[in-house]
N, C-alpha and C positions, 0 to 999 in steps of 0.2 A: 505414442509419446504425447504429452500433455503441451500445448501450446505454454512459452513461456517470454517475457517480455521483461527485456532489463532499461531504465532507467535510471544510471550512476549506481549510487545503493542500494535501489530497491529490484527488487525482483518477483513478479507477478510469476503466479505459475496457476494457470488453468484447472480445475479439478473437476470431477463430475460429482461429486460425494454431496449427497443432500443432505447427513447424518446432524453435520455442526451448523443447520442455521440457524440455533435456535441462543444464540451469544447475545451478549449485552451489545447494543449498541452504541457507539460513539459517539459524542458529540460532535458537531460542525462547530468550526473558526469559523467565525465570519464568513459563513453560510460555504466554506468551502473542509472537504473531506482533506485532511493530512496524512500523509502514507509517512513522512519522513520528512522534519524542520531542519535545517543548516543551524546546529547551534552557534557558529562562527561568523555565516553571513547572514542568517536569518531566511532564506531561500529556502522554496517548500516544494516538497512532490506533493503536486495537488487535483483532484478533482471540486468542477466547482457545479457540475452538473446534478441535477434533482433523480438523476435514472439509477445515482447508486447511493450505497449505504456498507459502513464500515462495521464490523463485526469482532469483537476481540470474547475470548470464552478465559476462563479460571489458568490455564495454562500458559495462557501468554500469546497464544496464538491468535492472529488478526484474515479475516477474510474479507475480501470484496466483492459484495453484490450486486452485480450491474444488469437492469433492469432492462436500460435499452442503450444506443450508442452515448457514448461520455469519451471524455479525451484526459490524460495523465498529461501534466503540465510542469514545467520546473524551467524559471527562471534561465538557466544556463545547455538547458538540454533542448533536441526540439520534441514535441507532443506525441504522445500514441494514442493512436486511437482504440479502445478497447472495445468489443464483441459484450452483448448479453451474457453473462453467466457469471461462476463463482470459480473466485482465485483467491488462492491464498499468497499472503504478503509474507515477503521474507526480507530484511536487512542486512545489509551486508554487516559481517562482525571482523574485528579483527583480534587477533591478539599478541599481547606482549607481555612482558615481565609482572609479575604481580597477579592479572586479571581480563580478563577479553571483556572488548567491548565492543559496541557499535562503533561506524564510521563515522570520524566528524569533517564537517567539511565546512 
């Protein structure tokens, strides 16, 4: 089973797969990695570590590249500390009447 690691909405899951690293990269905010913005409080899951690098490919799919030790960070939760390797990001969705969406918070 694949190590996997939730913070609020986001959900990291461990892969071994070397296939997809080959994605667009993402820009850093202000020099820090955004897994997931609070569009209500404006509260961020965030890496602000140099060891990782965010990866999103044509399909919508986001992976995280962690080079060496780096910490997941969010205003209201406390820290994880993540391992070297590559995880794929998932956000939590929900859905209701009309159309699923992501979680806002």
């Amino acid at each position: 089973m694949s190590k996997q690691y939730r913070q609020g909405d986001v959900l990291l899951v461990r892969t071994r797969s070397r296939e997809r690293l080959e994605g667009t990269l993402v820009p850093r905010s202000q020099g820090r990695i955004i897994l997931a913005l609070g569009e209500a409080t404006g509260h961020a899951h965030a890496i602000s570590s140099a060891h990782a690098d965010l990866l999103e490919f044509g399909d919508g799919e986001r992976y995280l590249r962690v080079d060496g030790p780096v910490a997941l960070t969010h205003e209201e939760h406390g820290a994880i500390d993540l391992e070297p390797g590559l995880y794929r990001v998932i956000r939590q969705r929900e859905y209701g009447p009309g159309m699923p969406g992501y979680v806002r918070d």
